[in-house]
Each structure stands twice: as structure tokens, then as C-alpha cells.
C-alpha positions as CSV (number, residue, x, y, z in Angstrom):
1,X,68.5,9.3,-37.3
2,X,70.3,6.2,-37.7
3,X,70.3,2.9,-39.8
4,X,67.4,0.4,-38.9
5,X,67.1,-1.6,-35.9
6,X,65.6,-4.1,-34.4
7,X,64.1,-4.1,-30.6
8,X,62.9,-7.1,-28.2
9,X,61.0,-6.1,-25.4
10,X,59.6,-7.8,-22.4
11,X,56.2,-6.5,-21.0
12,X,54.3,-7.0,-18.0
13,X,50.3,-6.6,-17.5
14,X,47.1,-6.8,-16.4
15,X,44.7,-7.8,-18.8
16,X,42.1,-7.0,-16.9
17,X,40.7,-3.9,-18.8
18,X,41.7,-4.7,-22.3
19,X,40.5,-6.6,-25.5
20,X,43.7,-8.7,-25.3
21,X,47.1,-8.3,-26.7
22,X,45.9,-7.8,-30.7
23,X,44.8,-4.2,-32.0
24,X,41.2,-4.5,-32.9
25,X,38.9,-1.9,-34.4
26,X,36.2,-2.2,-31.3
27,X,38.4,-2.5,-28.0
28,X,41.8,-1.3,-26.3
29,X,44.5,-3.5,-27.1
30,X,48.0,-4.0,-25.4
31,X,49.5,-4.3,-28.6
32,X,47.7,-0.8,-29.4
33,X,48.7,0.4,-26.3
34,X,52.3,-0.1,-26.8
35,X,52.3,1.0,-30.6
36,X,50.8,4.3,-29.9
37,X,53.4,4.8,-27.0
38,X,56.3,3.8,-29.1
39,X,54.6,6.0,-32.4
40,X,54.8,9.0,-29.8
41,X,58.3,8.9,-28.4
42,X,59.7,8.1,-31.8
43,X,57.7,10.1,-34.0
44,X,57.5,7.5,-36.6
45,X,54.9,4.3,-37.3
46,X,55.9,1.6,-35.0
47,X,54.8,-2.1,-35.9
48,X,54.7,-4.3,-32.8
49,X,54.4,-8.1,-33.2
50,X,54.1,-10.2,-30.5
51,X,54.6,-13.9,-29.2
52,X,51.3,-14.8,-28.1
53,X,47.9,-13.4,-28.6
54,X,46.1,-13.4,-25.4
55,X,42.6,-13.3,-25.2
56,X,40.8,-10.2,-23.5
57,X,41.2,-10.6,-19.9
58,X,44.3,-12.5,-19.2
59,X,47.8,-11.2,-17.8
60,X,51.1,-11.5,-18.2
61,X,54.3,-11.4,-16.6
62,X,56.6,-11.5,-19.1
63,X,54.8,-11.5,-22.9
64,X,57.6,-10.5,-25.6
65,X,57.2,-8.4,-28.2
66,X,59.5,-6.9,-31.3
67,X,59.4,-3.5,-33.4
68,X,61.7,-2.0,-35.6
69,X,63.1,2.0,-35.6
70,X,65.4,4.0,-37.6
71,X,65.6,6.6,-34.4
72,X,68.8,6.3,-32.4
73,X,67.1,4.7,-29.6
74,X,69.0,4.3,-25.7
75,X,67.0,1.4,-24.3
76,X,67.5,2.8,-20.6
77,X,65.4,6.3,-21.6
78,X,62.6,4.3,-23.4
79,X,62.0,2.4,-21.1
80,X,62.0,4.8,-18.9
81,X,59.7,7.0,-21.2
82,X,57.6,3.9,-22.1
83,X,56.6,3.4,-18.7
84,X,55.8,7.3,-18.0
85,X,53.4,7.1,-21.1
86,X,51.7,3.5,-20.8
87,X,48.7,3.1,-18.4
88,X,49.5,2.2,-15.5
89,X,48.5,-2.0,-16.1
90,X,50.9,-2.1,-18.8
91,X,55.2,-2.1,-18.0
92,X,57.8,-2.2,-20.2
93,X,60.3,-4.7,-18.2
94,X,63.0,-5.0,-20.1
95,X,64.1,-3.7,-24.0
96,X,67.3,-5.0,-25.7
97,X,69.2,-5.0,-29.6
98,X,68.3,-8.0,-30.8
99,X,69.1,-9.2,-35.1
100,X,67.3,-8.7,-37.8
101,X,66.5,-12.3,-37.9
102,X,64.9,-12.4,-34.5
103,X,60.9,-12.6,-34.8
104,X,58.6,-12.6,-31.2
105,X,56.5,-15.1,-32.3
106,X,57.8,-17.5,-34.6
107,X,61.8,-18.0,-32.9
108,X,60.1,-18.9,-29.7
109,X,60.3,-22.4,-29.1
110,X,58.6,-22.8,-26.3
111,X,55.6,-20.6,-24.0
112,X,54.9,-21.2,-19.9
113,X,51.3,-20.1,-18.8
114,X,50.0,-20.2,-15.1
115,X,46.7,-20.7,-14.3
116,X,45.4,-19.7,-10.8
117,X,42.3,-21.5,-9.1
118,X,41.3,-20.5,-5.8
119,X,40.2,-23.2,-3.8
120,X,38.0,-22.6,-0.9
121,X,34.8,-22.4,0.2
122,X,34.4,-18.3,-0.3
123,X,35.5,-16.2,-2.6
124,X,38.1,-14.0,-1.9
125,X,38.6,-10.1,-2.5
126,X,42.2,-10.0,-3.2
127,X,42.7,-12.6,-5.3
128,X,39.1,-12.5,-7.0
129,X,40.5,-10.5,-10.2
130,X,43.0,-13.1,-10.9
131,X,41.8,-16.3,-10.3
132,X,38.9,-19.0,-10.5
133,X,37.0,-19.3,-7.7
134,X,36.1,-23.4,-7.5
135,X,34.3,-23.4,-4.0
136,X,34.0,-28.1,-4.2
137,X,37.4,-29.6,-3.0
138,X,40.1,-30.8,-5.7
139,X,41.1,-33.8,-5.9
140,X,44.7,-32.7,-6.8
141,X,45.9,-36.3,-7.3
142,X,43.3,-37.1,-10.0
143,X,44.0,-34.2,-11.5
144,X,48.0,-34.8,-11.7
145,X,46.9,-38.5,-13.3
146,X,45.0,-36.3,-15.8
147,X,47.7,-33.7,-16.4
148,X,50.2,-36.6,-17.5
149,X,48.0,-37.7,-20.1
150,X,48.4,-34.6,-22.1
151,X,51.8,-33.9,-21.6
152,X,54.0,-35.1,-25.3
153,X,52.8,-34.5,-28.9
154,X,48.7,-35.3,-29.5
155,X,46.3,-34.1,-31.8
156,X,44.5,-31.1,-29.3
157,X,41.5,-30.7,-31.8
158,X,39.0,-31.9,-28.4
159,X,40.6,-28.6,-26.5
160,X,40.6,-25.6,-29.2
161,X,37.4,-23.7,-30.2
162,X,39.5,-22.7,-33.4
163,X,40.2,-25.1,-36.3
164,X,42.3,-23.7,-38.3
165,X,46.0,-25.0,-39.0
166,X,47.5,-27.6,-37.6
167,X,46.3,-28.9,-34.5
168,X,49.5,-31.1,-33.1
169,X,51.5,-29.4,-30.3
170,X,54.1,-30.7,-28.2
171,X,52.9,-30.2,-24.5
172,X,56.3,-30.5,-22.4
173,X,54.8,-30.1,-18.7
174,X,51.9,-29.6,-16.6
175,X,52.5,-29.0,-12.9
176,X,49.6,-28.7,-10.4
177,X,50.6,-26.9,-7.0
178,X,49.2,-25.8,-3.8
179,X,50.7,-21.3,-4.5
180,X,53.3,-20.5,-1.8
181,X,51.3,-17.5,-0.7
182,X,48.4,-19.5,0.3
183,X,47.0,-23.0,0.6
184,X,43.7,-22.2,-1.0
185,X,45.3,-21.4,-4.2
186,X,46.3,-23.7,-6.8
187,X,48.8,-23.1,-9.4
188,X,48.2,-25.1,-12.9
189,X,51.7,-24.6,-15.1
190,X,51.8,-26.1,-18.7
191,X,54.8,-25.4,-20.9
192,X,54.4,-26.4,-24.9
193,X,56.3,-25.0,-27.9
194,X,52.8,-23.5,-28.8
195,X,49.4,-23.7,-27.9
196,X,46.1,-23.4,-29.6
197,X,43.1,-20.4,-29.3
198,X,42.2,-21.0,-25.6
199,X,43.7,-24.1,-25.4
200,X,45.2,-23.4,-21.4
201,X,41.6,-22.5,-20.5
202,X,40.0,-26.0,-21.9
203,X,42.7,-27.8,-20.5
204,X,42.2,-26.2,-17.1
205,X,38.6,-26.4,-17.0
206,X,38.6,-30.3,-18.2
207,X,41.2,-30.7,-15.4
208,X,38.7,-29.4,-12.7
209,X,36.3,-31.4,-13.8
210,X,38.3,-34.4,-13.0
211,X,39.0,-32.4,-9.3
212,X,35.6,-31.9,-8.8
213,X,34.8,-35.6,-9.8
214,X,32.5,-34.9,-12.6
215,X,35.3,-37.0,-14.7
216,X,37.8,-39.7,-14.4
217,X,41.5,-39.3,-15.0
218,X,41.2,-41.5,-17.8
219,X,38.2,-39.6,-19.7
220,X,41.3,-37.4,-20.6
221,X,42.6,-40.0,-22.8
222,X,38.7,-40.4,-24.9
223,X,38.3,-36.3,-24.9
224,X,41.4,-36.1,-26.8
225,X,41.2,-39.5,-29.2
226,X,37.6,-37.9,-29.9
227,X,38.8,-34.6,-31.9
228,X,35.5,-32.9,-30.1
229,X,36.0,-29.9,-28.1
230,X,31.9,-30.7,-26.8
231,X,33.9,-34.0,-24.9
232,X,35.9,-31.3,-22.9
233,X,35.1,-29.3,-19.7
234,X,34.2,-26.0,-19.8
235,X,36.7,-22.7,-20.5
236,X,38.3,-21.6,-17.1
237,X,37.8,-18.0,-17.1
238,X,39.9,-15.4,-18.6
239,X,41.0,-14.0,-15.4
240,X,42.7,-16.7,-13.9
241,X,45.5,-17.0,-16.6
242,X,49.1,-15.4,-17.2
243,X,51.3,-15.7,-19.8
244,X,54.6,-16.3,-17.6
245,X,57.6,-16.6,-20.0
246,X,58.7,-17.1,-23.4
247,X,61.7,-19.0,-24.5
248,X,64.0,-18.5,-27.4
């Protein structure tokens, strides 16, 4: 045994099959997941925190996370041991010593999500489990115009479905862009300090409703001025977002 210390780790998944990142009573969490590992190899409680609470169903590529342990801990073999005990959707990327001071969720200062629409006129079996299939052509153009007018500091009460706290965040990008892998798939990124319970998904789905044509560009500009999530389009599936990075 040795003094106390504090962890960071970096965690890949798919979300497909859990209840989301949080431990809850009636589902299989990530968090839970990762707790029960860490409570195995180290033979004491573990408490994970994390730095963003995705709902049930979405991915990540690199989610952050933080726990504390008295054991003398080499960060090579836990990983290593993490990864031989964890299911086979969930890697431990990286684990590092951070300070005492250093808190997952709350010293991040900014979070980058990608959301993935597959545009085309069928449905594809490869990319089915991580996307949203949108079989009517995008107008990507409108949907850039639309984009803009979110990015700075506003009020996102029209594109949360929980009111609670404050609802101001600083959005500081959203890029639209054909994927590399193929033309049929379009990448949404948005980068903001925070963002609101399934706030990326509202913003996505109001955005293909301006690509589809149902709304103008500038019906962005009344959804948000109106407070009303009703005034937005409808929540882009679960499956088509991923939690890229997190910045400190």
C-alpha cells in the first residue's frame, strides 16, 4: 500500500449496449463497468467520475474519467489488466498520475462531439449502428448558414429537454463535412465548453431539418430567441453520436 493517488484515464466505447456512461440501479453502465473492474484489480471501492454523461446509446472515442487509490498502482499493468477484464466495447486508452486538484468533469474547458448522418438513398449495414440514416438529400450549405448561427454564447433553453441550471453555453464551432471514408456520410462536429442534456442531438436534428428543407437557415435564429425546445427539430438518434475529445 501506498499514500493516495489520483488517476486520469482516457476510455474508448461503444455505447451501443449500455444505459450510458452513469451507474444506474436498472441498466449496465460504463461508469459501472469501469468501477467494478477497477474494485476487482484493486481490491478496494473505486469511485469513478467522469466528464460527460452520455446518454444510453452513444460512443466515445476518448471520454475521460478520474478515480482515486491508495494501491501502488503501475499504469502500464492496469491498463493492461483493465482491458483483459472490461467487455470487450469498453478500452481503457490511456491512464496517467494526475494532482489532487485535477477533477474529469469540472477542469475541462472545453468537449468535441461528432455526429454521423448517412446520407443516401438506402440504408447501410456497416455503418447502420453508428449513424442516422437521412435517405432526402442535404442541403449542406443551408445547413452551414444554420450551424453559424449557434456558434458563441446564447441562451440554448429551445435545444435541451432538461431545465435545470443554467442554460448559457459557449458553442465555439460546428463543422459540417462530407466523412473521408465515404461521400454518403456526413460528419456534424460542435465544440463548446459544455453542453446541455441532449443538446448535440437537438442541434443535429434542427440542422437536418434545415437540409431536408422543412426549415430555413434563419428559423435557427427564432428557435433559439423562443426559449422552446417544441420550436426545434426532432432528437437525432442516440447512435449516431460520439463523444470525441475533452480538453483541459
Amino acid at each position: 500500500m501506498g499514500c493516495l493517488k489520483h488517476w486520469k484515464i482516457v476510455i474508448e466505447y461503444d455505447g451501443g449496449r449500455y444505459c450510458g456512461w452513469q451507474a444506474q440501479s436498472n441498466g449496465c453502465s460504463i461508469q459501472g463497468e469501469i468501477a467494478r473492474a477497477l474494485e476487482t484489480i484493486l481490491k478496494e471501492p473505486v469511485k469513478v467520475g467522469g466528464a460527460g454523461r452520455t446518454d444510453a446509446g452513444v460512443h466515445a472515442l476518448g471520454q475521460v474519467a478520474d478515480f482515486n487509490t491508495i494501491v501502488d498502482v503501475d499504469p502500464g499493468r492496469l491498463r493492461w489488466q483493465l482491458n483483459a477484464l472490461l467487455p470487450d466495447d469498453i478500452i481503457i486508452r490511456e491512464i496517467e498520475e494526475v494532482s489532487e486538484n485535477f477533477d474529469a468533469r469540472r477542469s475541462a474547458i472545453a468537449r468535441t462531439y461528432s455526429y454521423f448522418i448517412l446520407n443516401r438513398s438506402a440504408p447501410s449495414p456497416f455503418w447502420g449502428r453508428y449513424s442516422w440514416w437521412v435517405s432526402r438529400p442535404l442541403d449542406i450549405a443551408g445547413m452551414r448558414d444554420a450551424a453559424e448561427r449557434l456558434v458563441g454564447i446564447h441562451d440554448f433553453s429551445a435545444l435541451t429537454v432538461a431545465k435545470v441550471g443554467p442554460m448559457v453555453r459557449d458553442v465555439k464551432a460546428i463543422e459540417i463535412e462530407p466523412n473521408a471514408e465515404t461521400d454518403d456520410l456526413v460528419r456534424v462536429t460542435i465544440a463548446a465548453n459544455a453542453f446541455l442534456h441532449h443538446m448535440v442531438r437537438l442541434i443535429v436534428g434542427t440542422l437536418v431539418e434545415v437540409g431536408v428543407g422543412k426549415l430555413p437557415a434563419a428559423a435557427v435564429d427564432e428557435i433559439l430567441a423562443s426559449k422552446d425546445v417544441r420550436r426545434a427539430g426532432p432528437r437525432a438518434p442516440a447512435k449516431g453520436l460520439r463523444l470525441d475529445r475533452v480538453d483541459y
